[in-house]
Structures are given as C-alpha cells and as structure tokens.
C-alpha positions as a Markdown table, in Angstrom:
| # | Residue | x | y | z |
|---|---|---|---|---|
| 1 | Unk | 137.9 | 57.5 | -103.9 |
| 2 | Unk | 135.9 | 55.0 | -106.2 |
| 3 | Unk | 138.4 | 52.4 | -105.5 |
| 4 | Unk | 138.0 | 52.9 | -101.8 |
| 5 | Unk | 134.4 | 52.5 | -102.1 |
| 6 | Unk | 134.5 | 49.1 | -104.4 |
| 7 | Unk | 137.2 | 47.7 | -101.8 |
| 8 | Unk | 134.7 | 48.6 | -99.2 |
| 9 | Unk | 137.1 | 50.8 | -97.1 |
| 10 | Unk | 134.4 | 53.9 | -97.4 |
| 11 | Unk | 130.8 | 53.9 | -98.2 |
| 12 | Unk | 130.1 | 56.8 | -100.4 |
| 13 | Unk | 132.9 | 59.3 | -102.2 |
| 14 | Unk | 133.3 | 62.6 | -99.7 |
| 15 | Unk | 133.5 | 64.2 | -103.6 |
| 16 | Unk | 130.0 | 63.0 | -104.8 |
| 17 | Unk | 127.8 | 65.3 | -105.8 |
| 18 | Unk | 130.5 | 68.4 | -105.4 |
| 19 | Unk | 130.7 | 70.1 | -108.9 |
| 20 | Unk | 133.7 | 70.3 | -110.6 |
| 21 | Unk | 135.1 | 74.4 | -111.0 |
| 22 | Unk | 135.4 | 75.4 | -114.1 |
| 23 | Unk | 139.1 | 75.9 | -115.5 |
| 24 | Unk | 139.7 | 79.7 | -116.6 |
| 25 | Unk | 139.5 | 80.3 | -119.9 |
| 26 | Unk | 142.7 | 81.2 | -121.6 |
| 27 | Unk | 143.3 | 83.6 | -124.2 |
| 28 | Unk | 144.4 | 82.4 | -127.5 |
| 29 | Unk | 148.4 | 84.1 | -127.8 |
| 30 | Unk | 148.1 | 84.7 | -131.9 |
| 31 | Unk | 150.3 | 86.8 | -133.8 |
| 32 | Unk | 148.6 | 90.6 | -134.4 |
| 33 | Unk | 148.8 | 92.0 | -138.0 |
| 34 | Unk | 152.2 | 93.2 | -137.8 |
| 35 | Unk | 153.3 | 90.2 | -136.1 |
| 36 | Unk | 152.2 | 87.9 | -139.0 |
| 37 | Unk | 154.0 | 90.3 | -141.5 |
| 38 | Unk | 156.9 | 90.1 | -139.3 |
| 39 | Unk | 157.1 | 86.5 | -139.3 |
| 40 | Unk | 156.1 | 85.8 | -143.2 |
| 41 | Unk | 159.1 | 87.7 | -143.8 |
| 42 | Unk | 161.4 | 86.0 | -141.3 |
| 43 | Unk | 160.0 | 82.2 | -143.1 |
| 44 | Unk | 161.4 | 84.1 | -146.4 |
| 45 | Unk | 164.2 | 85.0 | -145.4 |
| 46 | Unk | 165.0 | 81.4 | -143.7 |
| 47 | Unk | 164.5 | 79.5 | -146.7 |
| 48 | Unk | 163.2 | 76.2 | -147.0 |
| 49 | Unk | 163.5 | 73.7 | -144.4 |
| 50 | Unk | 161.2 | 71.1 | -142.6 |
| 51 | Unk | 160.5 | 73.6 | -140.4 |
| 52 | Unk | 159.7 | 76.7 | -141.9 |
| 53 | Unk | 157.4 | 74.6 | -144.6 |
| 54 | Unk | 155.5 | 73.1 | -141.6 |
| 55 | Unk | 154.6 | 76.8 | -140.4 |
| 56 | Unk | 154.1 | 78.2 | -143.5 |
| 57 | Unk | 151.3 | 75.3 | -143.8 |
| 58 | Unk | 150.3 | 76.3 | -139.8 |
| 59 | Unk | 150.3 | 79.8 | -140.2 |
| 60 | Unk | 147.8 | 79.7 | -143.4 |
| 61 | Unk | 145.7 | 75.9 | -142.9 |
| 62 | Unk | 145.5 | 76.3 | -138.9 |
| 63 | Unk | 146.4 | 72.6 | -138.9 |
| 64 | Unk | 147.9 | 71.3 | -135.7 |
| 65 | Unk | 151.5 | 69.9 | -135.1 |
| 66 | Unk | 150.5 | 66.4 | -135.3 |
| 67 | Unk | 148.5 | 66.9 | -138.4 |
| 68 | Unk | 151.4 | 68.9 | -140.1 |
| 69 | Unk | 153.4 | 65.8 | -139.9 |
| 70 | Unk | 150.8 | 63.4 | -140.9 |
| 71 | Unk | 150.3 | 65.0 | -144.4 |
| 72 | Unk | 151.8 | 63.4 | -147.3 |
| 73 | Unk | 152.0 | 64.7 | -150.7 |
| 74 | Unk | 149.2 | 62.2 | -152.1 |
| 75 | Unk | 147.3 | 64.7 | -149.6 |
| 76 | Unk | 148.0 | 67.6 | -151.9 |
| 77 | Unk | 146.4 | 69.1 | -154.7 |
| 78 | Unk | 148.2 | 72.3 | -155.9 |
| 79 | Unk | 146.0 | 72.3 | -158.6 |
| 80 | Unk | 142.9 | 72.7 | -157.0 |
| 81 | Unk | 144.5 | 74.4 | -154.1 |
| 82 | Unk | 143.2 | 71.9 | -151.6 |
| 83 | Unk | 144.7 | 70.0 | -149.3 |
| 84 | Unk | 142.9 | 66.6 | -147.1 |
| 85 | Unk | 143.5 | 66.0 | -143.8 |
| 86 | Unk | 142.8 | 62.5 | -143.0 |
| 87 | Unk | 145.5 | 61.6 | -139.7 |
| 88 | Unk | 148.0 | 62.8 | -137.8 |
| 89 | Unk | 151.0 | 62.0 | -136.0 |
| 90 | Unk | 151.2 | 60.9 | -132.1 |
| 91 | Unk | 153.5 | 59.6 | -129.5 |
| 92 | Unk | 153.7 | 57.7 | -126.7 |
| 93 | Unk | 156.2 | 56.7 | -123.8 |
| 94 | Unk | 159.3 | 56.2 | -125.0 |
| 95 | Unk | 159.8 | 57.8 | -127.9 |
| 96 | Unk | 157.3 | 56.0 | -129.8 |
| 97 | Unk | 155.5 | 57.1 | -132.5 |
| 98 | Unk | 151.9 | 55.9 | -134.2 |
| 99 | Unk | 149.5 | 57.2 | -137.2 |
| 100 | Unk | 146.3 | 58.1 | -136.0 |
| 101 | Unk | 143.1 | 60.3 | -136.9 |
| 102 | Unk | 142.7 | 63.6 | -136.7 |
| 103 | Unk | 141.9 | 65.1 | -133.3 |
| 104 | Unk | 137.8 | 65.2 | -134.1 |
| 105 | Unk | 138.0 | 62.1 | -136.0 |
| 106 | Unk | 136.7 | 63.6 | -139.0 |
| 107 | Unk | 138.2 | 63.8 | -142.1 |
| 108 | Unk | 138.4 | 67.4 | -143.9 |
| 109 | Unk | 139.0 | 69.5 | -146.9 |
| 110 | Unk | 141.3 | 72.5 | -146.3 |
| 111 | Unk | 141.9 | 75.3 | -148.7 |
| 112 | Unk | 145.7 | 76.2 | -149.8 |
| 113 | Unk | 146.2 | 80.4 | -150.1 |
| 114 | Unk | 148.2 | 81.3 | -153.2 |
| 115 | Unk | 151.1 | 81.9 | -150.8 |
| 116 | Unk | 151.2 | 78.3 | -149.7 |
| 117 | Unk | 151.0 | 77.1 | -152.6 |
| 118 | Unk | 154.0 | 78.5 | -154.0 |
| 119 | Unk | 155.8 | 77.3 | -150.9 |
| 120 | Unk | 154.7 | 74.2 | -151.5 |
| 121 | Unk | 155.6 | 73.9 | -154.9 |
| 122 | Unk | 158.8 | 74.8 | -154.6 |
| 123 | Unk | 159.5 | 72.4 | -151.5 |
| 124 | Unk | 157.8 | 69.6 | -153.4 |
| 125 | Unk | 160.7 | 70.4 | -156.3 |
| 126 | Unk | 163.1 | 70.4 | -153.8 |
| 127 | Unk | 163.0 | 67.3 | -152.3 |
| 128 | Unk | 162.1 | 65.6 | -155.3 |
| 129 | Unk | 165.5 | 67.0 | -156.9 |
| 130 | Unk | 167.7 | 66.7 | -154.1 |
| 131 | Unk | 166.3 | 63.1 | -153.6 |
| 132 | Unk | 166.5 | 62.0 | -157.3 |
| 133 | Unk | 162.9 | 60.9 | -157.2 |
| 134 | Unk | 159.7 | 60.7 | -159.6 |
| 135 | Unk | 156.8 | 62.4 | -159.4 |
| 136 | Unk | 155.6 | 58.8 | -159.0 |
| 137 | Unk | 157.8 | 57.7 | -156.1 |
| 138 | Unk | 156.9 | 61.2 | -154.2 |
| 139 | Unk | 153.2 | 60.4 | -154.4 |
| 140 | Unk | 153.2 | 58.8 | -151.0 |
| 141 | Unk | 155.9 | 60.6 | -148.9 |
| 142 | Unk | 155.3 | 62.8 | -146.2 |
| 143 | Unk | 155.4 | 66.5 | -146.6 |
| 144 | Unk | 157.1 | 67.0 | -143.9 |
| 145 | Unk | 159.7 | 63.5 | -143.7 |
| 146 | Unk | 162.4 | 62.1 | -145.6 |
| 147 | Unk | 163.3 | 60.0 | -148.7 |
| 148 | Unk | 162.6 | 56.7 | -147.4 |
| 149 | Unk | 159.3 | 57.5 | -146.2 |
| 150 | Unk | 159.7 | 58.4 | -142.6 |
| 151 | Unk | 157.4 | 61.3 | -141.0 |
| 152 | Unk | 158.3 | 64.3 | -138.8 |
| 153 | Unk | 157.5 | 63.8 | -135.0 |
| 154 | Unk | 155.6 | 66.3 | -133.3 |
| 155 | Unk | 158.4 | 66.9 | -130.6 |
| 156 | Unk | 160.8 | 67.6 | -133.7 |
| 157 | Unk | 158.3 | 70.7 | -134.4 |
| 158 | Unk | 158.2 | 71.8 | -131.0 |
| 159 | Unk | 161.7 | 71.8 | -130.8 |
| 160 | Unk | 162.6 | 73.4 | -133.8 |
| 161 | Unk | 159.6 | 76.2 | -133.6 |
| 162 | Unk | 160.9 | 77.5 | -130.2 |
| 163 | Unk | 164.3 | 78.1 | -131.9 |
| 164 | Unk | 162.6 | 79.8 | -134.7 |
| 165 | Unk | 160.8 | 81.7 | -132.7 |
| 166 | Unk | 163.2 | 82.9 | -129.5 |
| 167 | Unk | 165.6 | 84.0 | -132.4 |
| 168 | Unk | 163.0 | 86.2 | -134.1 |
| 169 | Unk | 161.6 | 87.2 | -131.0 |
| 170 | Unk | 158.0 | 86.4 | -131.5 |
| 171 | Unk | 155.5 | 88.0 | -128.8 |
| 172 | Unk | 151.4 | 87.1 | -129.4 |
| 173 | Unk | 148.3 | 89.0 | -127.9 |
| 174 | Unk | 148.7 | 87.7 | -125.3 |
| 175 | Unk | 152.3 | 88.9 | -123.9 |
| 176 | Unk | 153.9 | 85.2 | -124.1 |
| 177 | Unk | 156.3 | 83.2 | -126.8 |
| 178 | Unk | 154.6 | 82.3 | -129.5 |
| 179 | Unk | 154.7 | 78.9 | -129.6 |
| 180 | Unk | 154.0 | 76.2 | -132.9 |
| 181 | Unk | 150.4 | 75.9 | -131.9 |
| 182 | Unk | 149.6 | 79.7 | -131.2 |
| 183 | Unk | 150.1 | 79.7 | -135.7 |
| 184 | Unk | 147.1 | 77.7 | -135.6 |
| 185 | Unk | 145.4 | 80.7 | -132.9 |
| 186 | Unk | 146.9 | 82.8 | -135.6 |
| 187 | Unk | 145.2 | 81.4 | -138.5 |
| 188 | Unk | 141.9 | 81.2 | -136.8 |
| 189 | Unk | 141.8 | 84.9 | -134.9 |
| 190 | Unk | 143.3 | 86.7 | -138.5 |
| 191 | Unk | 140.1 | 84.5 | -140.3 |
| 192 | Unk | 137.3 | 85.6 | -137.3 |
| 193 | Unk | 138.5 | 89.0 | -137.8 |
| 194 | Unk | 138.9 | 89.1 | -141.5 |
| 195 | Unk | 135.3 | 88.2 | -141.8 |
| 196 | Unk | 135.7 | 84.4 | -142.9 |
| 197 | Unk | 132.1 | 82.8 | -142.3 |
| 198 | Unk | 132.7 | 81.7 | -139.0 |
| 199 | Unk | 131.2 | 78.1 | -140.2 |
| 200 | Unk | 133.9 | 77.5 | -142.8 |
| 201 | Unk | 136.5 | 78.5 | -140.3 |
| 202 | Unk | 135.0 | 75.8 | -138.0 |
| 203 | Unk | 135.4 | 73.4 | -141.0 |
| 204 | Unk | 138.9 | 74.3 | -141.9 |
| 205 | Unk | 139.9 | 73.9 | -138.1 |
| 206 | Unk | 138.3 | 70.4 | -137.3 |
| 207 | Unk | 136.3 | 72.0 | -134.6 |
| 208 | Unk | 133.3 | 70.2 | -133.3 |
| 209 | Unk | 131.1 | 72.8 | -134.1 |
| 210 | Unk | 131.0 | 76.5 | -135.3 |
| 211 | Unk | 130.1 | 77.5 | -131.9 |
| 212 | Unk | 133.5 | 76.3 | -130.1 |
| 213 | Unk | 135.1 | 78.9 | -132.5 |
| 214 | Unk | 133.1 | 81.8 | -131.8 |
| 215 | Unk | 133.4 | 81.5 | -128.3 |
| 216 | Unk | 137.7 | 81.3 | -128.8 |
| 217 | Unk | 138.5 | 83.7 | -131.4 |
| 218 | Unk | 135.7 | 86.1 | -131.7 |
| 219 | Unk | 137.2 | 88.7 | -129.5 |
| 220 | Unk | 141.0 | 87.2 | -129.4 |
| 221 | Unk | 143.0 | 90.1 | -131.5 |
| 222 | Unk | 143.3 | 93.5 | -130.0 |
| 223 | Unk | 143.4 | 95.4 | -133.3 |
| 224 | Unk | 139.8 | 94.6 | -134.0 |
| 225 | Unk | 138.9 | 95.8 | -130.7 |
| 226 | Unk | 140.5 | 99.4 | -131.6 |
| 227 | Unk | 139.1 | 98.9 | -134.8 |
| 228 | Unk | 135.5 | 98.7 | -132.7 |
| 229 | Unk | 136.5 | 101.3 | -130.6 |
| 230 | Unk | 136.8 | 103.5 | -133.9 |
| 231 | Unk | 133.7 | 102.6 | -135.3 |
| 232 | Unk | 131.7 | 102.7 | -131.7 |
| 233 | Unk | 133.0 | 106.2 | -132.3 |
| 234 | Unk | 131.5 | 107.0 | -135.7 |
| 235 | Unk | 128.3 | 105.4 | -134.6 |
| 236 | Unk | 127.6 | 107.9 | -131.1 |
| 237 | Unk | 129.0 | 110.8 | -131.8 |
| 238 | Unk | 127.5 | 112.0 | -135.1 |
C-alpha cells in the first residue's frame, strides 16, 4: 500500500492509522522436573556426540542453536567455569552459512554447572585424541565442528534434536515436542523457579532486559504453580 501511494495510484494507505493486533502470547513448552531428569539421563546414556554435547550446553547455558554452534573452545574456560558468547551461527538462501553476533548484539559471560563441565571436558579430550591434535591446535576450533575448523549449522541441530527427541519421546508444559529451542525455555523456566535472581537470568540469556524474562518464564512451569497452590494453602487455612 506505500508503494501504491509513492506511484500515485492511491492517495493515503486504507491501513493508516489502524493498529496492529497484538499476536497471542505463547507459552514457553520447557521440560518439568521429571522431564529434565528424564532427559539428562537419556544424554548419558547416548554418549558423546555433536549433538548431545550441544544440548547438554542448551539444557544448562540457555544458549540458542545458532550460538551453540558459534562457540569455539578459545570461548571456554573450564577452569573458571565460564564460558563467552561473542557470535553465532546463521544462514541464508541456499545453504549458506555466515558468523555473526549474538541475537542482542551484546557480548556475555555465561556460567558452566559442574555437570557441563565434566561434559565438556571429556568431549574436549575426545576430539582432541581422536583428531591427534594439541592443546594448541584446539585453541581455535569450534565446540561443536570438526578437525579442520568447520562449525555446526543450525539446521544440523534442528535435525538431529527432533530425532533425539521423537525417540525419547519428549513432551514439555505445554503438550507439544520438545523441540532444540524449548532446552533454552527449559534452562530459563527451571532458573525463574529455582529462585535465580531474575537479573542474572536475564544476563545469562542475552535478553534485552530483566523485564522480558519475567513476563516469559515467571509463571511457565506447572509444578511451581502446585507448589503455590500448597503454600496458598498453608497461608489461609491456619
């Protein structure tokens, strides 16, 4: 309709000044309590592969597909249990592939559980044995890519995550597949409800603010409501 009105075919837009309705809001589909113990012990049983180790690193960091595949070892400290996310991975038409920055732009620190990091350690021995590499000459490879430097694409972990998770039969909150991104709802709604501050959650997640993930996770997991329920019980009947 803009185009009409710079090529002169209409005078005004019939859609100016009509508001735009607001999309509904859609429940994050994370994993509850027994679904995350469920699925921890499905990623032990599997082993190590690409895939599981990018949703180990999911499941506990929150960090999104593209970022999973944009980290490189250089990125992490096992030492100090940290881990920095500085890009990620994106495509285009065609199959093509290209580095970018993380979704907000912003560069950020992200903790590494004890669990992780014993993943991680592991997998970093792996490769680094399988490939006959140095400690040197892993420095700048991708977590999640191969000997000669290549990365992961995002599709790959799509792909490979809805195998994972039809085979175990994996069902979030919110009655659907759980699909690679729903670990990162995971991460966040298990956090909210474990009684993270809500601020450092925001950090570790790349939101724009601490806001944005109140308003997602705060009431997202059902077992905290019953948990309410319980206490909401305690607190009127006395």
């Amino acid at each position: 309709m803009r185009e009409a009105v710079l090529d002169e075919i209409i005078e005004t837009p019939p859609t100016f000044g009509v508001r735009q309705p607001k999309l509904p809001h859609r429940c994050p589909n994370s994993l509850t309590a027994s679904g995350r113990a469920s699925l921890v012990a499905h990623l032990r049983e599997a082993g190590m592969s690409p895939m599981t180790v990018a949703a180990w690193i999911a499941l506990f960091t929150g960090l999104r597909r593209g970022e999973v595949c944009g980290l490189r070892w250089r990125d992490v400290s096992l030492d100090d249990r940290m881990m920095l996310v500085t890009r990620s991975i994106g495509e285009g038409r065609g199959g093509s592939s290209y580095i970018k920055g993380p979704k907000t732009h912003r560069t950020r620190d992200v903790p590494i559980a004890g669990q992780l990091a014993g993943v991680l350690s592991v997998w970093y021995a792996q490769c680094r044995d399988e490939w006959g590499l140095t400690d040197g000459e892993m420095f700048d490879l991708y977590v999640i890519g191969n000997a000669e430097g290549g990365f992961c694409l995002p599709t790959y972990i799509t792909e490979g995550w809805r195998v994972l998770s039809r085979g175990w039969n994996l069902v979030g909150t919110a009655g659907r597949r759980v699909t690679f991104h729903d670990l990162r709802h995971t991460f966040a709604t298990a956090a909210i409800v474990g009684g993270l501050d809500v601020k450092t959650v925001s950090s570790i997640l790349g939101h724009s603010s601490a806001a944005m993930t109140l308003d997602i996770y705060a009431s997202a997991d059902p077992d905290a409501k019953r948990a309410a329920a319980d206490r909401i019980d305690a607190l009127i009947v006395v």
